[in-house]
C-alpha positions in Angstrom: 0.0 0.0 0.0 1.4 3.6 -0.6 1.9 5.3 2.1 2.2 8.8 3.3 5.9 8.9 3.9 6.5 7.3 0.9 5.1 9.7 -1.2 6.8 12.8 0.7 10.5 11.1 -0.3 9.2 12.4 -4.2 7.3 15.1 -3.0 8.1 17.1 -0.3 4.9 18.6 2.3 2.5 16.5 0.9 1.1 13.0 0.2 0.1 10.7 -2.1 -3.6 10.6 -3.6 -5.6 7.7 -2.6 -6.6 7.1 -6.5 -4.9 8.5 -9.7 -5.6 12.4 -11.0 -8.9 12.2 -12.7 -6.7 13.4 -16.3 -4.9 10.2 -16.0 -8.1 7.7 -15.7 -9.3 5.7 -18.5 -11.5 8.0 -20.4 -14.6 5.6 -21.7 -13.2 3.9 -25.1 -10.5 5.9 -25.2 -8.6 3.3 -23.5 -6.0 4.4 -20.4 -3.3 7.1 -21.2 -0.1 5.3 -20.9 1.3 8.1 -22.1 0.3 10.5 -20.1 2.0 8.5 -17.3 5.0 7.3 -18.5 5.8 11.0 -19.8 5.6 11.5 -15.8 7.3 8.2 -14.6 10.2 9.6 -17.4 10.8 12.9 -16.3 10.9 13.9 -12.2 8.2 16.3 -10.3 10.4 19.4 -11.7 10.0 17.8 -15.9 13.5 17.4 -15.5 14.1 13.9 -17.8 15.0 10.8 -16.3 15.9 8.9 -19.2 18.1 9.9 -22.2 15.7 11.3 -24.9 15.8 8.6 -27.6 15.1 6.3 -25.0 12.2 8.0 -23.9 11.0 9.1 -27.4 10.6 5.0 -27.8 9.1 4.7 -24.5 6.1 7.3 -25.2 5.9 5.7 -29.2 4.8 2.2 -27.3 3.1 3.8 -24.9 0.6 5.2 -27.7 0.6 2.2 -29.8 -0.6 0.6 -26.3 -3.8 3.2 -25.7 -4.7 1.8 -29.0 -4.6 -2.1 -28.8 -6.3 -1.7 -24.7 -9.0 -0.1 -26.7 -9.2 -2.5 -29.5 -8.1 -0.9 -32.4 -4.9 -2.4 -33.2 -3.2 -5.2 -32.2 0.6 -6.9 -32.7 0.9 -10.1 -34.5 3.4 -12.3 -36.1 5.9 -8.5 -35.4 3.3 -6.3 -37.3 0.7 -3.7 -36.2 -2.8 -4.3 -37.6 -5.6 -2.4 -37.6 -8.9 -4.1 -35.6 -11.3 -1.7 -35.8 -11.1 1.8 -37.7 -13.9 4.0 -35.6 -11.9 7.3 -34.5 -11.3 7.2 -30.2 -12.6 11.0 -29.1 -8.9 11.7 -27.8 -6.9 13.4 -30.8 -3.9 12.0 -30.5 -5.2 8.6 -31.0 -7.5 9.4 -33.3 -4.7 10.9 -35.6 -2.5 8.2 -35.0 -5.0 5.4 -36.0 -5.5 7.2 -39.1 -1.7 6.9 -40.1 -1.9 3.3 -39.1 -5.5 2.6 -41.1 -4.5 4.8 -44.1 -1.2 2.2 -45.1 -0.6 -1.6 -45.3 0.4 -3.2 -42.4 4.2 -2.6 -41.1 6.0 -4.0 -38.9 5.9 -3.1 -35.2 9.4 -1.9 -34.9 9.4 0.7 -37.9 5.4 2.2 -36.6 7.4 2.5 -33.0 10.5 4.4 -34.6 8.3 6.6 -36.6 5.5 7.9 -34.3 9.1 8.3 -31.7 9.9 11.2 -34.4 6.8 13.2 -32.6 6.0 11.4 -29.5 7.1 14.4 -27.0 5.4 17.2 -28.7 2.1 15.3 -29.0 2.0 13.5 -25.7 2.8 16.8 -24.4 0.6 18.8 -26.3 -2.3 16.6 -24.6 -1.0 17.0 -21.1 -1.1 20.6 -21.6 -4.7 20.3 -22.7 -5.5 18.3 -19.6 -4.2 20.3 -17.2 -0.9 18.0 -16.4 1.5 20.2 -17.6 2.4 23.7 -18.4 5.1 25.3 -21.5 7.4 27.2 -20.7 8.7 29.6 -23.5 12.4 29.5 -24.8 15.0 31.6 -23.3 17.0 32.5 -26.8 15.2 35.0 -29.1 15.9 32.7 -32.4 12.9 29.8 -30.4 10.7 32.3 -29.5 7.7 31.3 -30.0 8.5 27.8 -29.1 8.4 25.9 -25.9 11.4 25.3 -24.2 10.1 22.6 -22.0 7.5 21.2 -19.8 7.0 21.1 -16.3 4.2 19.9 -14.2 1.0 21.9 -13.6 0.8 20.2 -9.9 4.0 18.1 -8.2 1.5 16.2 -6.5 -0.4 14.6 -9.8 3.0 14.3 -11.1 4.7 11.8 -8.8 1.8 9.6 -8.4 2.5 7.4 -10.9 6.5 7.0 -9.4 5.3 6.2 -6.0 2.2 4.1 -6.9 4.2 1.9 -9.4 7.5 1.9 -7.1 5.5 0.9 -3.8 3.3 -1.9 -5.7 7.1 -3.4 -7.0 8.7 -3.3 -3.8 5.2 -4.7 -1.8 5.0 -7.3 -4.3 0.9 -6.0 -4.1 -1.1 -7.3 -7.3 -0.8 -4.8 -10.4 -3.7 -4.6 -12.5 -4.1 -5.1 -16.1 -3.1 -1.1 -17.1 -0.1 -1.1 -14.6 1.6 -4.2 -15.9 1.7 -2.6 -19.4 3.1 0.1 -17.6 5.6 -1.9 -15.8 6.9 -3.3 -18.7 7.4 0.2 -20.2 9.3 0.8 -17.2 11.3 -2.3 -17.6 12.4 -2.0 -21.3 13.2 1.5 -21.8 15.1 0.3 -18.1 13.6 3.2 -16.2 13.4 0.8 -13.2 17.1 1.6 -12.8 16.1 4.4 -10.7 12.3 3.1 -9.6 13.6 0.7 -8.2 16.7 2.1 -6.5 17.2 0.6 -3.4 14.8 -2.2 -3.4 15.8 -6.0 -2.4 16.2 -8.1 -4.9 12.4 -9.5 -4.5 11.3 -6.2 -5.9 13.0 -6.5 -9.6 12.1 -10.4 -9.6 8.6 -9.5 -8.7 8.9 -6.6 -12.0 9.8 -9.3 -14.7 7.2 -11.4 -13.4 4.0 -9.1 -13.6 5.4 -7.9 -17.1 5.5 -12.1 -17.8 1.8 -12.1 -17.6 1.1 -9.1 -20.5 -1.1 -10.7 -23.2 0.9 -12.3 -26.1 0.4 -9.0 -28.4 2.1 -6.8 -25.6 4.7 -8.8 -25.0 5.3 -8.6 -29.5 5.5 -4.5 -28.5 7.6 -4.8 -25.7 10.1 -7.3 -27.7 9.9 -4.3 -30.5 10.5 -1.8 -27.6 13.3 -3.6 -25.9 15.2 -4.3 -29.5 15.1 -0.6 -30.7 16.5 0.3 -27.0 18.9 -1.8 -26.8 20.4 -1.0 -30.6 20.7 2.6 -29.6 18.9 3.5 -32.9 17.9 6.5 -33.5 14.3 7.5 -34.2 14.9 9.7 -37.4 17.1 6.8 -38.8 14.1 4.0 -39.0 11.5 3.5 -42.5 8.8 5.5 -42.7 5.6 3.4 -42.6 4.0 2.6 -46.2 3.1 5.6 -48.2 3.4 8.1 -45.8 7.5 8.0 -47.0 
């Protein structure tokens, strides 16, 4: 269970929520926000990042490609994303995204995840802005004006929920539920659980490969995808483009 000291060691004077920020909630069909919370688990309560940007450029890409398959519009099989059902989700993001996905032949998982890393920071955070999670803040040099600089969070509080929920589930070994083991294993393959985990026995990062174990078979293809592009060290803006949208 997360406690209330446990929460102040992220953020100082106050304590954790007893249930996650009402912007972070699965929204109807819309499926849960991955993104919305790994962009938080990847970057601290000041938006400082956590992970090198490549890294977490992949991290945010699968994330995405995940809001869609919990909602039933694409799925991963035999390495390639396909399309299940074409009806638009209400969030924008998603929506555009489908339509890249719907508008070409299938592709393999690995090339959709290292183009839709080109733009996953300026989109996921785009949204975040919209829903209150975080704020810009404009560029410092006159030649970006007109151009965020960054992004921190609206409320320090909202931000490191998702750190201390996920961090004190691990190291309890308490049962995850369906959304946070896809979460986990975002965690595990970009190898943000480095630093969740820090500190934690042995039991903890056992317990972490075992909940990401019991994904369904089509997560597991994304995370394999995921942990290849990682570990190559490719860079986004060196992958295929999908289809016709070369």
């Amino acid at each position: 269970m997360t406690t209330r000291s446990a929460a102040r060691s992220h953020v100082p004077r106050h304590a954790p929520p007893t249930t996650a920020p009402g912007c972070l909630q699965a929204r109807g069909g819309d499926g849960h926000r991955f993104a919305d919370e790994f962009h938080l688990l990847a970057h601290d309560d000041t938006g400082q990042p956590r992970l090198p940007r490549p890294v977490a450029a992949y991290g945010l890409a699968a994330a995405l490609l995940a809001e869609l398959h919990v909602s039933g519009r694409i799925t991963f099989d035999q390495g390639q994303v396909q399309v299940r059902d074409r009806h638009r989700p209400a969030d924008m993001v998603q929506g555009v995204l489908l339509d890249r996905i719907a508008a070409v032949k299938p592709e393999s998982t690995r090339v959709w995840l290292a183009f839709v890393a080109e733009s996953a920071h300026s989109q996921v955070a785009y949204r975040m802005c919209q829903t209150g999670l975080l704020t810009a803040y404009p560029a410092r040099r006159w030649w970006r004006r007109g151009r965020p600089s960054g992004y921190r969070p609206v409320d320090r509080f909202d931000a490191a929920w998702p750190w201390v929920r996920l961090s004190q589930q691990l190291r309890d070994r308490a049962p995850l539920g369906d959304s946070d083991r896809i979460l986990a294993g975002l965690v595990l393959h970009t190898h943000l659980d480095t630093a969740l985990l820090a500190g934690a026995s042995l039991r903890a990062r056992v317990y972490l490969r075992e909940v990401v174990e019991d994904v369904q078979p089509p997560v597991h293809e994304l995370f394999a995808a995921l942990a290849a592009l990682v570990t190559t060290s490719v860079s986004p803006l060196g992958e295929p483009v999908p289809g016709t949208l070369r």
